[in-house]
N, C-alpha and C positions, 0 to 999 in steps of 0.2 A: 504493500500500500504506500509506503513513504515514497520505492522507487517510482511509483507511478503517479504522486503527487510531485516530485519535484521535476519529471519530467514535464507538467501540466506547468507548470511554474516557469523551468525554461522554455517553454515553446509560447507562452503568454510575455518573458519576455522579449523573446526575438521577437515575437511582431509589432515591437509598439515601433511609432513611427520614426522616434529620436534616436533610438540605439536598438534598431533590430541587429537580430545575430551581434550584437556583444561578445557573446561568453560562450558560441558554439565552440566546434571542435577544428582546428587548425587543418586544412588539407595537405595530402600527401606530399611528403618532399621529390616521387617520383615524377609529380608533375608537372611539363615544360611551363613556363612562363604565363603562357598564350591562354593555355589549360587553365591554369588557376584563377585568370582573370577574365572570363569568358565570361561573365555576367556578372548582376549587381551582386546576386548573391552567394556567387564566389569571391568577390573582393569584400564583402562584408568577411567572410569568411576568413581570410585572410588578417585582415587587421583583429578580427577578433583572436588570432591566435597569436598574433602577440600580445594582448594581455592575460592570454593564460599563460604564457611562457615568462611572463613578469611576476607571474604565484609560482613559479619554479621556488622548491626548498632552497636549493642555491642560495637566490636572491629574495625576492619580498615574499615570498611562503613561508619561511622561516632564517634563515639565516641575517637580514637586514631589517626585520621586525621581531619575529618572538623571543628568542634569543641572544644570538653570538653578538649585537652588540650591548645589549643591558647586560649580557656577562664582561662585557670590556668596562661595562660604567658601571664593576661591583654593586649591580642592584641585588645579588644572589650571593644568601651564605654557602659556603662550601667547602669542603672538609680537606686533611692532605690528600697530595699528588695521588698517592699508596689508592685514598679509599675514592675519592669524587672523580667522577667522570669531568665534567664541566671544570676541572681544576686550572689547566691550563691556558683555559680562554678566559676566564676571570682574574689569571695572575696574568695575563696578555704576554703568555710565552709563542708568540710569534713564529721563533722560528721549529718548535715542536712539529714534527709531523704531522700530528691531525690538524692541528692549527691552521699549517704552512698550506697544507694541502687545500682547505676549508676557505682560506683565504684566495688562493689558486681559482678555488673553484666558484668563486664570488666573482673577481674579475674576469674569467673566460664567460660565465654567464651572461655576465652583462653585456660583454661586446658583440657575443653572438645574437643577442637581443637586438640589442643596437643594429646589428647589420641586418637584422631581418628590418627593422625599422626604412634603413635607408633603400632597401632592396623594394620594401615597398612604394616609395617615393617612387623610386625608379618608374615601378611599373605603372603608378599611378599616372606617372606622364605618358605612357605609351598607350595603355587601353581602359586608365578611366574614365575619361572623356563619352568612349564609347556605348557604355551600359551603366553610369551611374548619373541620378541626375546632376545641377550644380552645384543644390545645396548639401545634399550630402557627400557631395565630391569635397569641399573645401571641409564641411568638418573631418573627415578621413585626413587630407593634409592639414588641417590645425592640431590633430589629435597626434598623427606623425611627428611634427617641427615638436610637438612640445612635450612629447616622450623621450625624444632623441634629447632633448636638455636635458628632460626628469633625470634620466639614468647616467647622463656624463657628471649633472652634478654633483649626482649621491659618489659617482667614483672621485673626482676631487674631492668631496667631504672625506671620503676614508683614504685614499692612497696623496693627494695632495698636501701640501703643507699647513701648518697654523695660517690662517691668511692675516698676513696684514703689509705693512707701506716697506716692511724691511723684508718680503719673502714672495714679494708678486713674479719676481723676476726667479724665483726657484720654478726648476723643471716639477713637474704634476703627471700628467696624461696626453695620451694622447687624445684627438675630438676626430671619430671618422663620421665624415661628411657622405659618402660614397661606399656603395657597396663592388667594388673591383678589386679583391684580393691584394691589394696594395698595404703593406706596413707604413703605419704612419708617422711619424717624429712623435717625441714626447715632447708636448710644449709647456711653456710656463702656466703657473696661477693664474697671474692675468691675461695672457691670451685664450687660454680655457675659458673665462669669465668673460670674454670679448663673442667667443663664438654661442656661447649659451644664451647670451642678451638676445644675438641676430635670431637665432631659431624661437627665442621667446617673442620676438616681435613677430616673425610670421604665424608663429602661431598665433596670438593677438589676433592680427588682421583676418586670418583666413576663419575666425571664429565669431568676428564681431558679428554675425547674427547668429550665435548658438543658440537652438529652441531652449537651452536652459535657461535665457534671458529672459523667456515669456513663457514659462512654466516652473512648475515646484518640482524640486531638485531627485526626491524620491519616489513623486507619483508619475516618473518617468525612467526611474533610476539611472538618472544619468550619472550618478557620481559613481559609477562604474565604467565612466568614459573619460578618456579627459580632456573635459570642457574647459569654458572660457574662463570658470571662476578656479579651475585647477590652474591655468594657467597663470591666473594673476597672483592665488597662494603662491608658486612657485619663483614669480618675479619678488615678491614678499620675503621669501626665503635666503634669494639672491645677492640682495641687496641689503640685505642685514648682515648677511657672511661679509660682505665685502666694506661694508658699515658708509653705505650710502645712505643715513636715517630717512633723510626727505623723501627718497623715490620709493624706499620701503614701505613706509606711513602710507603713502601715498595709494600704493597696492593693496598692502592691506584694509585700507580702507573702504576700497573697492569692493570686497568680498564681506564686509562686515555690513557695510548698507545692504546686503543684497541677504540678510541672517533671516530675511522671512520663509526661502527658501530653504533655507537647511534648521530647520527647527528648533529649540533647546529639549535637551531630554527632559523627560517631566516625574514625576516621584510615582504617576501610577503605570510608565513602563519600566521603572525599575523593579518595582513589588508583583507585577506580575510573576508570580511561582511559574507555569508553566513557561510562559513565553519573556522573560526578562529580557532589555535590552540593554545589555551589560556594556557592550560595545559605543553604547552612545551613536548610533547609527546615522541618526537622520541628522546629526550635525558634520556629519561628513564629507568632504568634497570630492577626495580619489579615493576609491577601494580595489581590491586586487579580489578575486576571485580564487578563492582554492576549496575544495571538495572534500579533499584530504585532510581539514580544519582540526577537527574532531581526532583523529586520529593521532596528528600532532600533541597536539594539546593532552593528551593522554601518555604521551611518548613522554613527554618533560614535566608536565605540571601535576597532576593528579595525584590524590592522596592514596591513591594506591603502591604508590614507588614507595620504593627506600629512603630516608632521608639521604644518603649520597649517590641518590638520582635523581630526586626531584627537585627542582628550580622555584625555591622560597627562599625566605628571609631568615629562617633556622627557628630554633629553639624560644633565642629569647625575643622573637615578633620585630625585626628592624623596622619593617613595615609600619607598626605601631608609632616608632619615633618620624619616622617620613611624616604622614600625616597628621602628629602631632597628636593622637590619643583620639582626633576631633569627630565621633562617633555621629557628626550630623554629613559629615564627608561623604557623597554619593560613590566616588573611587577608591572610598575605604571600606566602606560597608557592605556595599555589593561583590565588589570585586575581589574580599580579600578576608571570606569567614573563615571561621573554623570549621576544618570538615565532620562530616556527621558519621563518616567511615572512614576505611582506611591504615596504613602503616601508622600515619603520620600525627600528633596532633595540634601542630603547631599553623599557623593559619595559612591557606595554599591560594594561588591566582584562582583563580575561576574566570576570566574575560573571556575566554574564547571556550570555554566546557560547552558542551552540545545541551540543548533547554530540551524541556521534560515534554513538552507540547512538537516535538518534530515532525508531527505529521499536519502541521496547523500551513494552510495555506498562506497564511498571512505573516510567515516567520521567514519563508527562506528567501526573501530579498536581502536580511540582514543574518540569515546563521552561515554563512562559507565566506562574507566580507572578512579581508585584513583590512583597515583602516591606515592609508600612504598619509593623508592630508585631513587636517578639521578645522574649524572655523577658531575653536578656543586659541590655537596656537597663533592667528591673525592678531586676536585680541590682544595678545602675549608680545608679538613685535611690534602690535601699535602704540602698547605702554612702555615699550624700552625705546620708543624712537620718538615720540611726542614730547615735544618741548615745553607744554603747558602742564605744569603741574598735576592739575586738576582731574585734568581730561587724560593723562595716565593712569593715575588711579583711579578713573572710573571705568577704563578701559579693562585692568586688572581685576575690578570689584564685578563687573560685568559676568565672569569665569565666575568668581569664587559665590558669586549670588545663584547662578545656575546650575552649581554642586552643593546645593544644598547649605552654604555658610551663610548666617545673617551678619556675621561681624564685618565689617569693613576695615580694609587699611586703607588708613587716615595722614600716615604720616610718609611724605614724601621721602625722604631720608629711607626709607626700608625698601621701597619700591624692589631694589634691583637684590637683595635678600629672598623675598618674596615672591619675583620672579622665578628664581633658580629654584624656589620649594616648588612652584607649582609646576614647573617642567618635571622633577622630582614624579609630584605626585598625578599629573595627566596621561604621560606617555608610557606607562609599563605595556609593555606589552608590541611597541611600535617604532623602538629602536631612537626618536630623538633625542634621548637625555644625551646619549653619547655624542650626539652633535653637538649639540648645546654647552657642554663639558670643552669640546675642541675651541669653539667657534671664540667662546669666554677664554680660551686659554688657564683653565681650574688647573692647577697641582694639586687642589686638595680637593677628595670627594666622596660624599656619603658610602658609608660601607656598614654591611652588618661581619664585616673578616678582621676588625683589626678593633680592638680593646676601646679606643677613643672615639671610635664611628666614625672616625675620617682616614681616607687613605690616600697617600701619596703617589701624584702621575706624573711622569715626565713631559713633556712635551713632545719629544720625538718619539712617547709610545701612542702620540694622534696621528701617526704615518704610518701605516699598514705597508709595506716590504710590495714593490712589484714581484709579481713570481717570479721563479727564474728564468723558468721556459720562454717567457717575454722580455728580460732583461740581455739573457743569450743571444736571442734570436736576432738582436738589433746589429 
């Protein structure tokens, strides 16, 4: 019954008119060119298989969200090397094999992604023209231009330097433009950052009429594509790494006027027991697609593991100090009880655990989302870049009202204290603390591993090692 329900589910969402075929199934790689693109709904087809190939465990399935980087930003206790799995990715031993390999296997994924991206540009100039109409032609290239950033940026955020005015000119990545088996130079920070603005600006243009602009964001589920307001989150993102406040503000601005579409979660789809929306769903902007959700999430989080297998906070509740005890905390409460079974009994994730009601047709728009982008974290750059006192903290107060807190900060002077808690306590589960940790340049940061609850980070361990096989090869 459930597979036949979620079948009804994907086939209701391929036909809507904004993002049919999404999240179909990627066609065969034996197919010429010609083949694959031989109608509309082969080249739907296509682009939707690069964003399942973007839920690859690799990359945003788990390795760039649920995981390997909140074990780099010691969000997880973990026992010695002898007994914890996870031991070596949370002391950020790099060069360890499983690590080195893990790492490997992050950056080939991504470029392989990347070049199906540009392979599809390609093709898109050859035979879209011919079976897709305009408008859906241009969002296909806006959704293109502005994946091909998504994904070179995330690889400068991790294999790139600290960015700033003394490191633009340090080699980063390379940025392939073109899908022709060509090796490409490694270029600096700031020319990486020159070609991600260009691909963000056509994405921009080619989206300026995205139907998300004159629809709600989930009774279309576009925030499974990425739209015009993904694209402006990610100029937002851009522009704060590179610490351009005004153009940031500016972007994020963009996407926070437009908050009627992407909802605030509400406290009766938190309590819903069967159908909980623990994810925060409808505040979402990009989501990735994975099936496999469930499975994961059992794999690492679940109170069934061992305590030196499962990825919590330990014994004595770290968690608890994260969030400061503050039991009215919608990220604390929901996401982070004690389990009612189990090895374990100290308090475990539950964001991504499968809800009781799975056969509810009204669940799986939000139960195989990972969550790439949301609106809180706009809110988040609006109040570190806003020059007006005021209108920062209300930027700030804006989040912490809509998780449940009635108290307000009041005092400018903490703002940026208060920031870094709520990066802290927003993103488990979705990999930016560890941005956020680089981008600040932190040496010191929340741990439940080290007696004081702060742990010490180098700076050169915010550069992830090119693999080898890619370093040789040059």
């Amino acid at each position: 019954m459930r597979l036949v329900k979620l079948l009804v589910f994907l086939f209701i969402l391929f036909s809507l008119g904004s993002c049919k075929k999404w999240l179909q199934v990627q066609p065969e790689d034996s197919s010429t060119d010609e083949q694959m693109y031989s109608s509309a709904a082969a080249i739907g087809d296509v682009m939707n298989g690069i964003y399942l190939q973007m839920a690859d465990d690799r990359i945003y399935g788990r390795n760039l969200t649920l995981d390997k980087l909140d074990l780099f930003a010691q969000r997880y206790y973990e026992l010695t090397a002898v007994d914890a799995y996870y031991y070596y990715y949370s002391s950020r031993s790099y060069t360890t094999s499983s690590v080195k390999s893990n790492i490997a296997g992050i950056w080939s994924k991504m470029y392989t992604t990347i070049g199906n991206v540009n392979l599809f540009i390609t093709n898109l100039d050859k035979y879209g023209a011919r079976h897709v109409d305009a408008t859906t032609l241009r969002q296909y290239y806006g959704a293109a231009y502005g994946l091909r950033a998504f994904m070179h940026f995330d690889l400068l955020r991790l294999f790139g330097p600290v960015y700033s005015s003394v490191t633009t000119s340090k080699l980063a990545i390379p940025y392939y433009t073109s899908y022709d088996g060509q090796t490409q130079n490694i270029l600096t920070a700031e020319e990486v950052i020159g070609k991600i603005q260009a691909d963000l600006d056509s994405a921009e243009s080619y989206l300026a009429n995205d139907p998300i602009l004159t629809s709600n964001s989930i009774a279309n589920l576009n925030n499974y594509r990425f739209n015009y307001y993904a694209v402006k989150a990610l100029e937002a993102r851009v522009y704060q790494w590179i610490g351009d406040k005004e153009k940031a503000l500016a972007a994020a601005r963009t996407v926070i006027e437009a908050q009627d579409k992407f909802a605030w979660i509400t406290l009766s789809k938190l309590t819903n027991s069967d159908n909980p929306d623990r994810k925060f769903f409808s505040e979402t902007i990009f989501n990735v697609f994975n099936s496999s959700l469930y499975d994961t999430h059992d794999k690492i989080f679940s109170s069934d593991l061992s305590s030196s297998l499962i990825l919590a906070t330990g014994e004595e509740n770290q968690v608890d100090k994260i969030f400061e005890g503050n039991m009215a905390d919608y990220r604390y409460v929901y996401s982070w009880p004690y389990p009612t079974s189990g090895s374990v009994s100290f308090r475990t994730f539950v964001k991504y655990k499968d809800i009781s009601d799975a056969d509810s047709d009204s669940s799986y728009h939000a139960r195989f989302a990972i969550p790439l982008m949301r609106t809180s974290e706009m809110y988040y750059i609006a109040a570190e870049c806003e020059t007006d006192m005021n209108s920062a903290l209300d930027y700030l107060n804006k989040v912490r009202h809509n998780r449940g807190l009635a108290s307000d900060v009041s005092d400018y002077s903490l703002l940026g204290s208060e920031l870094a808690k709520e990066y802290q306590k927003e993103f488990y589960g979705e990999g930016q603390l560890w941005y956020y940790y680089k981008r600040t340049g932190a040496t010191s940061i929340a741990s439940p591993n080290v007696t004081s609850g702060k742990a010490a980070v180098a700076l050169t361990e915010y550069v992830l090692p090119i693999p080898d096989a890619e370093s040789t090869g040059r």
